[in-house]
TIDOMAR-350989 format. One record per atom (N, C-alpha, C, O, CB): residue number from 1; x, y, z. Coordinates in Angstrom, 3 decimals. Glycine has a CB too. Example, Ala and Ser with C-alpha at 12.3 -4.5 7.8 and 13.67 -1.06 7.14 Angstrom:
<recs>
REC   resi       east      north         up
REC      1     13.190     -5.690      7.800
REC      1     12.300     -4.500      7.800
REC      1     13.200     -3.300      7.800
REC      1     14.236     -3.319      8.465
REC      1     11.308     -4.473      9.046
REC      2     12.850     -2.250      7.080
REC      2     13.670     -1.060      7.140
REC      2     12.900      0.030      7.870
REC      2     13.409      1.138      8.039
REC      2     14.084     -0.598      5.725
</recs>
This chain:
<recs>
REC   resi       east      north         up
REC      1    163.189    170.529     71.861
REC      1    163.590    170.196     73.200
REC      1    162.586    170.812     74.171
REC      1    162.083    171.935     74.202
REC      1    165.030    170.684     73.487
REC      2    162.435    169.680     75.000
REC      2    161.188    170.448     76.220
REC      2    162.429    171.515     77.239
REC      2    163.650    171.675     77.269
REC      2    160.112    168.686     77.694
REC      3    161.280    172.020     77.924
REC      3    162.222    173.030     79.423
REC      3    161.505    172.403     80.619
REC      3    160.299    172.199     80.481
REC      3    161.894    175.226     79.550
REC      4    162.069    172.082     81.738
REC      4    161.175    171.575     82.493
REC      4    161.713    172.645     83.846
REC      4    162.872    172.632     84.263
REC      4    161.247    169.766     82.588
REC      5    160.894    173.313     84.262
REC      5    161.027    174.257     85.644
REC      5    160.769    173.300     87.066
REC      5    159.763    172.723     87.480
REC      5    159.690    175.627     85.592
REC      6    161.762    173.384     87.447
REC      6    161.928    172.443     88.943
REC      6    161.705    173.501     90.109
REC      6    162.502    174.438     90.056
REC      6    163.705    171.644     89.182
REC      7    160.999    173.536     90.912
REC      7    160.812    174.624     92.055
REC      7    161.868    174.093     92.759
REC      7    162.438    173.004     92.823
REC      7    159.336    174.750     92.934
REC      8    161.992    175.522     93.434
REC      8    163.139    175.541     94.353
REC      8    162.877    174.335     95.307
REC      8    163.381    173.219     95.181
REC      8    163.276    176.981     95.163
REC      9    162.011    174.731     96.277
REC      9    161.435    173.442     96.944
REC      9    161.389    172.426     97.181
REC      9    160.906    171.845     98.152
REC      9    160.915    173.197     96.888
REC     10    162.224    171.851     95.744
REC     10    162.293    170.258     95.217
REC     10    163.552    170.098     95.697
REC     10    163.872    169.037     96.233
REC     10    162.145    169.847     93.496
REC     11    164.444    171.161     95.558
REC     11    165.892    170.960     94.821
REC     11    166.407    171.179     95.999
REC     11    167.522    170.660     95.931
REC     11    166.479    171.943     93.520
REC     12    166.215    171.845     97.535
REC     12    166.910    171.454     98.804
REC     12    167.737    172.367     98.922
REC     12    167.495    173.556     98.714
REC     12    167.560    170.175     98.903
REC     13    168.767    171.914     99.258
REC     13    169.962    172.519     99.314
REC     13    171.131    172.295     98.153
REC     13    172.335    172.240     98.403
REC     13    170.412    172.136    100.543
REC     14    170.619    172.193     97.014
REC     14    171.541    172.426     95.789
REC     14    172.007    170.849     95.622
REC     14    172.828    170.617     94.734
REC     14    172.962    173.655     96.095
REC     15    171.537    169.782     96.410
REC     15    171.324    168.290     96.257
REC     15    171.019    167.703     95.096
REC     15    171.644    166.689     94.786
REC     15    170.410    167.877     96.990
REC     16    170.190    168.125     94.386
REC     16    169.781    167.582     92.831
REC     16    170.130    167.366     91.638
REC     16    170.324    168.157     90.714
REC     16    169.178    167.991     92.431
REC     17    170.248    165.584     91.724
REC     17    170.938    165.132     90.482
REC     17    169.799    164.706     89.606
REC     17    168.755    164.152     89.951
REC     17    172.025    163.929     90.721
REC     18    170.208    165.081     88.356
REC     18    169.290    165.014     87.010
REC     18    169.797    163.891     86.152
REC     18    170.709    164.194     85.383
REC     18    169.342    166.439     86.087
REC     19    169.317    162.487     86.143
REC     19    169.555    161.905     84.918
REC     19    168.799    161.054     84.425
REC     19    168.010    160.405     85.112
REC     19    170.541    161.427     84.863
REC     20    168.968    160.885     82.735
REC     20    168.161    159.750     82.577
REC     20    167.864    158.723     82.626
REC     20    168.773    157.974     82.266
REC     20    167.990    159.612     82.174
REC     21    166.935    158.211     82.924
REC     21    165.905    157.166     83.932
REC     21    167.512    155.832     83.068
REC     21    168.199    155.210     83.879
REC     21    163.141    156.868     83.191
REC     22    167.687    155.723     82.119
REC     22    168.736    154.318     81.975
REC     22    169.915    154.309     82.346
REC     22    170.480    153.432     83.000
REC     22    168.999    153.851     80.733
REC     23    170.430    155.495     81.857
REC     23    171.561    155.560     83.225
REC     23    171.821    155.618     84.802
REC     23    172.754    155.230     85.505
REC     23    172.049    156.398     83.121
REC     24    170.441    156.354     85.102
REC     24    169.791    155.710     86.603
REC     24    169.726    154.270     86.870
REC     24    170.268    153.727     87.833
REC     24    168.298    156.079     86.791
REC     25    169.007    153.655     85.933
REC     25    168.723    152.001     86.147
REC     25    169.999    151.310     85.981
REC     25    170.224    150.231     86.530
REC     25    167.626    151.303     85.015
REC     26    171.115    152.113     84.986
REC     26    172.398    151.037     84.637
REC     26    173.009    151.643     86.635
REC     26    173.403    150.857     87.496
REC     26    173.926    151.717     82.524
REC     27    172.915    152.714     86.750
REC     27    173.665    153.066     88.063
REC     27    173.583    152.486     89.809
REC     27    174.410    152.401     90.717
REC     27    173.335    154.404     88.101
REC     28    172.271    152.203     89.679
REC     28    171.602    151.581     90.500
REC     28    171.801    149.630     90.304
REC     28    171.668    148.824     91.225
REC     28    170.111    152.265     90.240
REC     29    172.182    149.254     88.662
REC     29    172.326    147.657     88.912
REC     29    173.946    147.278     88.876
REC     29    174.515    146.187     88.881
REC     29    171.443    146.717     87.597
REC     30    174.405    148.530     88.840
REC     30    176.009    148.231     88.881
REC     30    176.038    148.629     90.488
REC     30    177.142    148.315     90.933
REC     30    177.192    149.348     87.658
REC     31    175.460    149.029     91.184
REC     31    176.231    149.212     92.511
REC     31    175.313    148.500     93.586
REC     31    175.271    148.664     94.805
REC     31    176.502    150.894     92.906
REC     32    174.358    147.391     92.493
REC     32    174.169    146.546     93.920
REC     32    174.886    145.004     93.572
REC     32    174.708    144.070     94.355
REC     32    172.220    146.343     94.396
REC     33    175.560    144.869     92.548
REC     33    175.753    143.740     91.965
REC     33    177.532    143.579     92.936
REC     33    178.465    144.381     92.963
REC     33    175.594    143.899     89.955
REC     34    177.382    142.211     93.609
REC     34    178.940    142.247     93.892
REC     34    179.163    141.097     93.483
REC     34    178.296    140.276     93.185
REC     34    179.522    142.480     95.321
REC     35    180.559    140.909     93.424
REC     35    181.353    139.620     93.004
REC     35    181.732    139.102     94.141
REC     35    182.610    139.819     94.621
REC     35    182.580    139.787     92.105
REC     36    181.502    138.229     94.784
REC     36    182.076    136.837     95.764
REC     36    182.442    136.381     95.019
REC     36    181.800    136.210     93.982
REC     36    181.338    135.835     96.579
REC     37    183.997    135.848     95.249
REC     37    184.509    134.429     95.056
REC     37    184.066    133.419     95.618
REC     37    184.032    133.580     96.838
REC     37    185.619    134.286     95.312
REC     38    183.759    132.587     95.335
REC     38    183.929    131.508     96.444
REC     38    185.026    130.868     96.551
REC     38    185.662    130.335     95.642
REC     38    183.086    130.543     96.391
REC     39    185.348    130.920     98.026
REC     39    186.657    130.185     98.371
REC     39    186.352    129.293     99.507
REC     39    186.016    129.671    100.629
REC     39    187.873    131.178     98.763
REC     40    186.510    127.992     99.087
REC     40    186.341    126.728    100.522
REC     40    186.846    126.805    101.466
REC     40    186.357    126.392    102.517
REC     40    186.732    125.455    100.463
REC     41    188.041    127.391    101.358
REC     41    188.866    127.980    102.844
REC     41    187.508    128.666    103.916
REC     41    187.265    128.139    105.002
REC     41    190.296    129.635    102.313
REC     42    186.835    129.708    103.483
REC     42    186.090    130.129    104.113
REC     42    184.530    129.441    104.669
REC     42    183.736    129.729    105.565
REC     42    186.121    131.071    103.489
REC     43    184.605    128.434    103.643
REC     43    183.410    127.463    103.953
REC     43    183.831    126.658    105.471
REC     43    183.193    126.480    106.509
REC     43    183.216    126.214    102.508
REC     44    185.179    126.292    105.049
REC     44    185.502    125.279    106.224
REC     44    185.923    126.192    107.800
REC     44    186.034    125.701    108.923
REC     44    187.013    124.219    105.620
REC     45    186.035    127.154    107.523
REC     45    186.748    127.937    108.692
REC     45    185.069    128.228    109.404
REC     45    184.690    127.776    110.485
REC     45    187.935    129.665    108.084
REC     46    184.367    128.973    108.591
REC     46    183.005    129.070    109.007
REC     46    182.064    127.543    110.150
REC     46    181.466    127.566    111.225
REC     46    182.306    129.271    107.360
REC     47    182.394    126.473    109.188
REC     47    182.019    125.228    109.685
REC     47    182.826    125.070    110.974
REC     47    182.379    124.353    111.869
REC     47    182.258    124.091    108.651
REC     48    183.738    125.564    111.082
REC     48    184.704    124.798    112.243
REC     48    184.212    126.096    113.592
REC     48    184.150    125.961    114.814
REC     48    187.001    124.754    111.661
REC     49    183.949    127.234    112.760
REC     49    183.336    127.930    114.114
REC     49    182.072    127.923    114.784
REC     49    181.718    128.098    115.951
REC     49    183.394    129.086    114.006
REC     50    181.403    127.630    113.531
REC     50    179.600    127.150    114.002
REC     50    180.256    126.213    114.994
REC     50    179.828    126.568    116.092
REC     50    178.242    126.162    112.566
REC     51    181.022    125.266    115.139
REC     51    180.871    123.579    115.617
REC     51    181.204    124.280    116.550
REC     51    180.488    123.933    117.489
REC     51    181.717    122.067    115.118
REC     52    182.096    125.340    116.975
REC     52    182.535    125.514    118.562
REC     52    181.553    126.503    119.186
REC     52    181.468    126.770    120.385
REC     52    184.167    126.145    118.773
REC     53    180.907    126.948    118.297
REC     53    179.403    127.803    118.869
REC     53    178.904    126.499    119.680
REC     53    179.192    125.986    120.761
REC     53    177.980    128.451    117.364
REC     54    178.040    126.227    118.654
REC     54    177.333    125.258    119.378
REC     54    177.823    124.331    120.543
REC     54    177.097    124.015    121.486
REC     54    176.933    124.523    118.500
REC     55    179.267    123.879    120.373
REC     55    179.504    123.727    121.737
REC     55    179.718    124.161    122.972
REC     55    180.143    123.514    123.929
REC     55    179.977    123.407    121.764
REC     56    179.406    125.291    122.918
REC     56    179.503    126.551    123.631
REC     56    181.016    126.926    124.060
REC     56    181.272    127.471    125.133
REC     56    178.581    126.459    124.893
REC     57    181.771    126.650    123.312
REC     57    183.370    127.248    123.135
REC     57    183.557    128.564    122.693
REC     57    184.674    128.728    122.202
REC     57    184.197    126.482    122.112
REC     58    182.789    129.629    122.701
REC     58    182.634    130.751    122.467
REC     58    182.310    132.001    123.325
REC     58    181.143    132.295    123.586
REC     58    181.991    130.591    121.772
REC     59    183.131    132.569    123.663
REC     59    182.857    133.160    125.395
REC     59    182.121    135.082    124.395
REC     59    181.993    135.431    123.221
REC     59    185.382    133.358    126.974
REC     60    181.890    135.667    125.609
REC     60    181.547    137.407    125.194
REC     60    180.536    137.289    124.307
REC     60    180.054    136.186    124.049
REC     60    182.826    138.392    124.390
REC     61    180.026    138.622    123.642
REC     61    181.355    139.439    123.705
REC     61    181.062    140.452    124.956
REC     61    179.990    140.948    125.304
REC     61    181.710    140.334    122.139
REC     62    182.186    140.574    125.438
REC     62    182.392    141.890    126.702
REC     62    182.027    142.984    126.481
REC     62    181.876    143.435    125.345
REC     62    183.682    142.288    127.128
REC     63    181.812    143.628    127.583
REC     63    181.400    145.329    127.118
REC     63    182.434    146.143    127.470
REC     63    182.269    147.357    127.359
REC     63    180.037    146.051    127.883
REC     64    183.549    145.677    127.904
REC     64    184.706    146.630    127.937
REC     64    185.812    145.514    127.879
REC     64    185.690    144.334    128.205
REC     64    184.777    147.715    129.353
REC     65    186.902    146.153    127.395
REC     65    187.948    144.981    127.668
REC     65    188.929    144.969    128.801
REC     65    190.058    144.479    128.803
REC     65    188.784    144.855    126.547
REC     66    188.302    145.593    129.757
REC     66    188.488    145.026    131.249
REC     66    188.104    143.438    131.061
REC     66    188.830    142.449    130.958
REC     66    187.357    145.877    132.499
REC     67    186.621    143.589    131.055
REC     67    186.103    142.419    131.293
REC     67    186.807    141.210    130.587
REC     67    187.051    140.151    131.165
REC     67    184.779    142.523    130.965
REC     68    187.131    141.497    129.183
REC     68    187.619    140.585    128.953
REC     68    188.973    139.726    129.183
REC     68    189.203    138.520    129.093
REC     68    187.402    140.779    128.224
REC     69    189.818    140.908    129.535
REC     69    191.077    140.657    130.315
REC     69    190.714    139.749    131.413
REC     69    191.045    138.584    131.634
REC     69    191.737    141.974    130.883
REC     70    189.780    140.755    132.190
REC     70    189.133    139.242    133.729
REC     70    188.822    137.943    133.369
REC     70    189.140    136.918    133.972
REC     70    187.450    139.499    134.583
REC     71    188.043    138.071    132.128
REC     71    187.772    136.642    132.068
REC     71    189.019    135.839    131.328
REC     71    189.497    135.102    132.190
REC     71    186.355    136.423    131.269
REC     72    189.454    135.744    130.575
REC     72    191.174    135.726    130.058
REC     72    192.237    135.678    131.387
REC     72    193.003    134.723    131.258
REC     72    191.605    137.394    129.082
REC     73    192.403    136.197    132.215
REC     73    192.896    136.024    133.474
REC     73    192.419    134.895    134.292
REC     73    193.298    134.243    134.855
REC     73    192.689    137.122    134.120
REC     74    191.173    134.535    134.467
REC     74    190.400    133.818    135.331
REC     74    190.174    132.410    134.921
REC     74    189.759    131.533    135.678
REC     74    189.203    134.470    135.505
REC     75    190.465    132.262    133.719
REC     75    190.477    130.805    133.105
REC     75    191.014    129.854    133.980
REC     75    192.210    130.096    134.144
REC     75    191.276    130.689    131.834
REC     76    190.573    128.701    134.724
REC     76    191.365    127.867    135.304
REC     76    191.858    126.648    133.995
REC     76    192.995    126.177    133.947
REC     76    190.501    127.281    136.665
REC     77    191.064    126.395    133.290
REC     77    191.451    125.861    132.109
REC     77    192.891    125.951    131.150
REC     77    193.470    125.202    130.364
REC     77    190.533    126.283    131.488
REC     78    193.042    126.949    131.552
REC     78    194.612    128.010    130.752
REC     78    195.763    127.479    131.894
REC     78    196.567    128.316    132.306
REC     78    194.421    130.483    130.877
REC     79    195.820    126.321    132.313
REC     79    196.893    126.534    133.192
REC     79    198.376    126.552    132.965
REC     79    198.990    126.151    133.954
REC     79    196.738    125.742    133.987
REC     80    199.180    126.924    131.880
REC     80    200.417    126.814    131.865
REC     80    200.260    127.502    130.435
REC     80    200.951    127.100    129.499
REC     80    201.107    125.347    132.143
REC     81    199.246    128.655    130.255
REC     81    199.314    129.681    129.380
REC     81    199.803    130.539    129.518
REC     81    199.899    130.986    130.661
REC     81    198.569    130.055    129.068
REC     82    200.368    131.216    128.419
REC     82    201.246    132.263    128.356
REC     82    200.086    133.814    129.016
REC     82    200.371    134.614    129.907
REC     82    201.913    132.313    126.464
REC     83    199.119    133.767    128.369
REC     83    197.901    134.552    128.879
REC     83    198.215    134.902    130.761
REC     83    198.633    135.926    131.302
REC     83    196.283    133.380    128.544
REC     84    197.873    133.801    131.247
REC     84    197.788    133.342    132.753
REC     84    199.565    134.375    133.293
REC     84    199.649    135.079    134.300
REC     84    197.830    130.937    132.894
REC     85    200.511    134.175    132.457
REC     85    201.683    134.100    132.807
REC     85    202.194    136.212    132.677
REC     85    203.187    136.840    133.046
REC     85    202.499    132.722    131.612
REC     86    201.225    136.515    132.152
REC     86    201.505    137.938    131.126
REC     86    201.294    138.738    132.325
REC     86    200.624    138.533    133.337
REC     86    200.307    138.383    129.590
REC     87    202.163    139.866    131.889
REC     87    201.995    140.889    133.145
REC     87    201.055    141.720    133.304
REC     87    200.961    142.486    134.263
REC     87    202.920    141.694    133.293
REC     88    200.034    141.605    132.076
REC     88    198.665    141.857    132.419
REC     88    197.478    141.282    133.163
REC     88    196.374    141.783    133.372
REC     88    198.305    141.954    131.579
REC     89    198.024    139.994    133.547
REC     89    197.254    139.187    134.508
REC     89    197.512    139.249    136.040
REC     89    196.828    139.084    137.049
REC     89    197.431    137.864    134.133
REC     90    198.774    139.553    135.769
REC     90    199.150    139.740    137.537
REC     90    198.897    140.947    137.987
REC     90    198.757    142.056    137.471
REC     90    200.695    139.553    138.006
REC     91    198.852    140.347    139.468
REC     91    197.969    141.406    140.298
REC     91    198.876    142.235    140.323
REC     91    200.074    142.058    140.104
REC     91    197.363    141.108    141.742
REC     92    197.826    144.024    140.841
REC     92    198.589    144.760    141.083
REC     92    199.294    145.122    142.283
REC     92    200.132    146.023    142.258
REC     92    198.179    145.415    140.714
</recs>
């Protein structure tokens, strides 16, 4: 059996893991490997939101949710929404 002397230097703050290089390589291809399902549900939900991107049906995102309350409040479009109707919309 060899001895192999590691300087302190290397080893940090007591950080240093020792193993061999295949259990390294098995450790490293098991934790980049993931399993997706694929599920069409998510294909079509995806498709149906691109389509309202692009139609520009996609508001924010806000930088506080003040703002977004204002704009949610301010909708003239919303007219007989519950939103419009909430006691977070009315003035103070």
């Amino acid at each position: 059996m060899q001895t192999l002397t590691i300087p302190k230097s290397l080893i940090g703050q007591d950080d240093l893991i020792v193993l061999p290089r295949r259990d390294y390589e098995q450790l490293v291809s098991d934790s980049v490997k993931e399993t997706i399902e694929h599920d069409p549900k998510i294909d079509r939900e995806l498709a149906i939101a691109m389509k309202e991107y692009r139609e520009g049906k996609i508001h924010g995102p806000f930088a506080t949710a003040a703002e977004g309350i204002v704009f949610l409040c301010d909708q003239r479009w919303l007219k007989k929404s519950f939103i419009n109707n909430s006691p977070i919309c009315l003035p103070i």
